[in-house]
C-alpha positions in Angstrom: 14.8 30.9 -45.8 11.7 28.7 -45.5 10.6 28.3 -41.2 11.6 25.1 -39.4 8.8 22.8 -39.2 8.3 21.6 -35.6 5.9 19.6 -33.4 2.3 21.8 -33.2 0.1 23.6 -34.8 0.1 24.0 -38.6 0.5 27.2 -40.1 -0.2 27.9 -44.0 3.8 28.6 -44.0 4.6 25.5 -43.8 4.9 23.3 -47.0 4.5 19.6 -47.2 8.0 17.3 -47.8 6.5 14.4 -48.8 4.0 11.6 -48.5 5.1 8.9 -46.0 3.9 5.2 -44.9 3.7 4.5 -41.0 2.5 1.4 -38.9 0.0 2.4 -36.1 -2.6 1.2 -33.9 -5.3 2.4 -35.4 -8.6 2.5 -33.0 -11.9 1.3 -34.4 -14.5 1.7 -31.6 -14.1 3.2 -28.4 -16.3 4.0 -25.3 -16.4 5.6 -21.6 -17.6 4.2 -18.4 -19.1 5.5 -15.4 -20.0 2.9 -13.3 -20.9 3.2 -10.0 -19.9 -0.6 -8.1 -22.4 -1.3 -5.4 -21.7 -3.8 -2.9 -18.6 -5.6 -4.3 -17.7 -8.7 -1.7 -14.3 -8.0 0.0 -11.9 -10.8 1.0 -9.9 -9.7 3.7 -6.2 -10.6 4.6 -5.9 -13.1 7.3 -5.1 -10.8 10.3 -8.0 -7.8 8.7 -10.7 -11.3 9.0 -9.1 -11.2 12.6 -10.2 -7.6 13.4 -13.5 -7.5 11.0 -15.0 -10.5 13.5 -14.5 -8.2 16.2 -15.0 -4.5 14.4 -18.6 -2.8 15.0 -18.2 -0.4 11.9 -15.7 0.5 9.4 -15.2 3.4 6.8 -13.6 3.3 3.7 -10.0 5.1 3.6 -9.1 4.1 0.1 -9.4 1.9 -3.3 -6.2 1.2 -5.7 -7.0 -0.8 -8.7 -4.0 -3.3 -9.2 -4.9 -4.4 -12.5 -7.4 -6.0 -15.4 -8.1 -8.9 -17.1 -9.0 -8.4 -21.1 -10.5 -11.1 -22.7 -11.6 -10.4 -26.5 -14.0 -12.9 -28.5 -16.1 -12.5 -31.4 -19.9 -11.7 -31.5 -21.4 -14.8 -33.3 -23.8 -13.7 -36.4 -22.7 -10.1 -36.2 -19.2 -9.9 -38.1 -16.9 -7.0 -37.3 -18.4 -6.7 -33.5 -16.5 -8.2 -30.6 -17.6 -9.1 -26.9 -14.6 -7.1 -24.2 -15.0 -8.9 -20.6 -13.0 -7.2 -18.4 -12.3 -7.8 -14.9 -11.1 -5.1 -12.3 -9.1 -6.3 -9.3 -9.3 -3.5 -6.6 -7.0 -3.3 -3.3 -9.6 -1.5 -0.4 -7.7 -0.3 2.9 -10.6 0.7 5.5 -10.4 1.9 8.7 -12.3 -0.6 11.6 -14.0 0.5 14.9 -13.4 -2.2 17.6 -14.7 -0.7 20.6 -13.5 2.4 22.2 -9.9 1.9 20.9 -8.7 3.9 17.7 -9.5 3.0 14.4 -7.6 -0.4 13.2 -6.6 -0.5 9.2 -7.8 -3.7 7.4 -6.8 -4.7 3.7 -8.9 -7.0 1.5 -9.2 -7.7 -2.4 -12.7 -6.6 -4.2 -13.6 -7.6 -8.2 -15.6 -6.5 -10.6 -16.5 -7.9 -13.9 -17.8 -6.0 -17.0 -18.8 -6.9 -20.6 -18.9 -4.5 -23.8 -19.9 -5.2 -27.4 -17.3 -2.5 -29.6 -16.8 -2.6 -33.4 -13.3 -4.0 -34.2 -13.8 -4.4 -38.1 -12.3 -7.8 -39.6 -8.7 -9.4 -40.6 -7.6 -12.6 -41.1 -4.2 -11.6 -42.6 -1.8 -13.6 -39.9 1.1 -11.4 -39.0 4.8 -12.6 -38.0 7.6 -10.5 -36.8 11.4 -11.3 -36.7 12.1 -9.4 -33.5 13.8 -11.4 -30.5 12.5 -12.7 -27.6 14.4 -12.0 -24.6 15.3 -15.6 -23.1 14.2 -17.6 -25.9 15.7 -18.5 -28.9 16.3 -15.8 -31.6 13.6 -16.9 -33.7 10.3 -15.5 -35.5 7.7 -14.9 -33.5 4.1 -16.9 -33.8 1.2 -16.1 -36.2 -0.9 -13.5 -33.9 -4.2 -14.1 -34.5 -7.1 -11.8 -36.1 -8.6 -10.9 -33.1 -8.6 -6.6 -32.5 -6.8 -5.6 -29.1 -8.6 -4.3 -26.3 -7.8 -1.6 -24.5 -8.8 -0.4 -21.0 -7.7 2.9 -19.5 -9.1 3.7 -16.1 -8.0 5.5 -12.8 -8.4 4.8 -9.2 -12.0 4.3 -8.1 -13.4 6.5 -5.9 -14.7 4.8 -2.7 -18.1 5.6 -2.2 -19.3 3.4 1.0 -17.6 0.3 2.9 -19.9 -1.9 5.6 -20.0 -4.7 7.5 -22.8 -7.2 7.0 -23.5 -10.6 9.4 -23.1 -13.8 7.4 -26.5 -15.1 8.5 -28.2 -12.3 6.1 -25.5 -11.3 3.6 -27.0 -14.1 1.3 -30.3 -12.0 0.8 -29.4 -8.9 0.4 -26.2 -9.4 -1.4 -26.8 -12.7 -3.7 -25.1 -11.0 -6.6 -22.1 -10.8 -4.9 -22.3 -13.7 -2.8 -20.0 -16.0 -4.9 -16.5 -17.0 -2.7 -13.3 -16.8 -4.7 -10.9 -19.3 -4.5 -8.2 -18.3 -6.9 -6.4 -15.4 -8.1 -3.4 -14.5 -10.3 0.0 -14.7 -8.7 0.5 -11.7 -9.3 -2.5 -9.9 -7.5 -2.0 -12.1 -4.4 1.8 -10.9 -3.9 0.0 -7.3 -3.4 -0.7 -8.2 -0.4 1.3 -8.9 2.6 -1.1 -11.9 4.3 -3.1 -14.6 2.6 -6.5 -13.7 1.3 -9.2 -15.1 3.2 -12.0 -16.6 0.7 -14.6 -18.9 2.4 -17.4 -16.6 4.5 -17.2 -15.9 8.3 -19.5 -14.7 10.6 -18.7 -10.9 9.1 -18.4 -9.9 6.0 -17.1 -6.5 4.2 -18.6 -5.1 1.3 -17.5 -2.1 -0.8 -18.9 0.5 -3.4 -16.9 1.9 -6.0 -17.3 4.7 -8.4 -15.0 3.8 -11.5 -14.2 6.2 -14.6 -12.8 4.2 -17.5 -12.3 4.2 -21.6 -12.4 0.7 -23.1 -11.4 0.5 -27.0 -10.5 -2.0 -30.0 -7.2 -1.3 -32.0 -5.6 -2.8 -35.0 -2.0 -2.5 -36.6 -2.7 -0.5 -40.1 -0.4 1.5 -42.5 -1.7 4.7 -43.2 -0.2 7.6 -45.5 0.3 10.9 -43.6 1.9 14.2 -44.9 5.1 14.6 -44.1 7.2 17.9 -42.9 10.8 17.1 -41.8 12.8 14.6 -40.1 11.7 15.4 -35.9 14.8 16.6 -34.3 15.4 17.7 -30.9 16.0 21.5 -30.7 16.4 21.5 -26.5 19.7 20.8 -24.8 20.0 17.8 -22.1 20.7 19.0 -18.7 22.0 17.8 -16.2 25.7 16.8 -17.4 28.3 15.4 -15.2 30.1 18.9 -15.1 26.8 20.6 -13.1 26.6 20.7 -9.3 24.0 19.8 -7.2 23.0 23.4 -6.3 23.0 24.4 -9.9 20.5 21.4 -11.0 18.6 22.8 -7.6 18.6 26.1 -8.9 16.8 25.2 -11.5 13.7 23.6 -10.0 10.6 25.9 -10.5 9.1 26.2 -6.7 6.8 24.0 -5.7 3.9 26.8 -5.1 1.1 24.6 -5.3 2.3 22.0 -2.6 1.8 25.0 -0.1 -1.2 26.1 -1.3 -3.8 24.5 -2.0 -6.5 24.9 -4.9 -9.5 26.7 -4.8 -11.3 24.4 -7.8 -14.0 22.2 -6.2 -13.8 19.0 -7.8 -17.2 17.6 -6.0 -19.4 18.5 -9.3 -17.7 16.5 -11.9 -18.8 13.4 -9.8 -22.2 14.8 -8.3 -24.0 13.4 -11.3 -23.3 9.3 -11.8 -24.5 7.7 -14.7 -24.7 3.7 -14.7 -24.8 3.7 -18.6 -21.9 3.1 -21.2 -21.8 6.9 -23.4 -20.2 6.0 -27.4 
């Protein structure tokens, strides 16, 4: 009796079914980031502008990146090559020093924007879809347009140094990132509990980041791939009405490495920063 074919490695056992057509994103170009942010502007929640007038020094506790903006356009006079902008929107929480008291946490918004050229091949097929929209009418969806999608996978930065500058002498040292913002998406100001203060003060905060990141350029494609069997699950569901609570419990693997923690140094993986884009 011939072996079950399942997910993993092939073995010269296993014999080939058939040939089968799938639709896939299939990625054209794709590169990694190591950027290392220096002195991104931060604008404050109204209460952390409060404490930031009155703060002598403040140190960096934390930086959550809430989300990113993809814009895609083609490179003109270089067909198949395609411009990525992307902007990062970054939540910082610091810690500020107001006198002799304890440390005081302040929130504020920081952004960064970045540009890639990637290879995204060309198409100018337009491509419908009969599947509903949710709210609308049940009807076919518009023409997308030829453009590749970008893609941007990246992980919390790691936040390198936060200080406070005067406003009197921001504007030479910092002119790069001396631009005021006065608009974001809804959706990044409701990540905060206050209003975000834009126009300067008297103090202002900036932030350094260090960001890890993969940016790439997909298209839908059919490919042919060999095919074994149809993929069914051989593991049983648990966790059935008929089980108690202590026997779901029992089953829980220990936790041993929430009381003990590792021994692997993970300072060398970011001891060496690179401020280049590695293909």
């Amino acid at each position: 009796m011939p072996e079950k074919v399942v997910p993993g490695p092939i073995t010269p056992a296993h014999t080939l079914k058939e040939a089968v057509c799938i639709h896939t994103k299939k990625i054209f170009d794709a590169c990694r980031d190591k950027d290392c942010l220096e002195d991104l502007r931060v604008y404050p929640t109204r209460c952390s502008q409060g404490i930031i007038e009155r703060a002598s020094n403040v140190r960096c506790r934390r930086a959550e990146l809430l989300w990113t903006y993809i814009d895609v356009e083609a490179v003109p006079f270089n067909r198949g090559f395609y411009t990525v902008d992307v902007k990062y929107f970054y939540r910082i929480v610091a810690d500020a020093f107001c006198g002799v008291s304890k440390p005081v946490e302040v929130t504020g918004l920081a952004t960064f924007d970045k540009r890639v050229i990637l290879f995204g091949s060309e198409g100018n097929a337009k491509i419908f879809s009969s599947r509903a929209s949710l709210g609308a009418a049940d009807c076919q969806l518009m023409g997308s347009a030829s453009l590749p999608a970008a893609i941007v996978e990246a992980v919390d930065p790691i936040c390198l140094n936060v200080k406070l500058v005067e406003k009197c002498g921001c504007h030479h040292h910092h002119r790069d990132n001396d631009c005021d913002l006065y608009e974001v998406p809804e959706c990044i100001a409701d990540c905060f509990d206050e209003e975000l203060i834009f126009d300067g003060d008297d103090k202002r905060m900036f932030v350094t980041l260090g960001q890890f990141s993969i940016i790439r350029l997909e298209r839908d494609t059919q490919l042919v791939i060999p095919s074994y069997d149809f993929c069914m699950p051989e593991k049983e569901c648990i966790g059935s009405n008929e089980d108690s609570p202590c026997e779901l419990f029992r089953r829980i693997k220990f936790p041993v490495d929430e009381f003990f923690p590792t021994n692997v140094s993970s300072f060398e993986e970011y001891r060496d920063v690179q401020f280049h884009c590695q293909k």
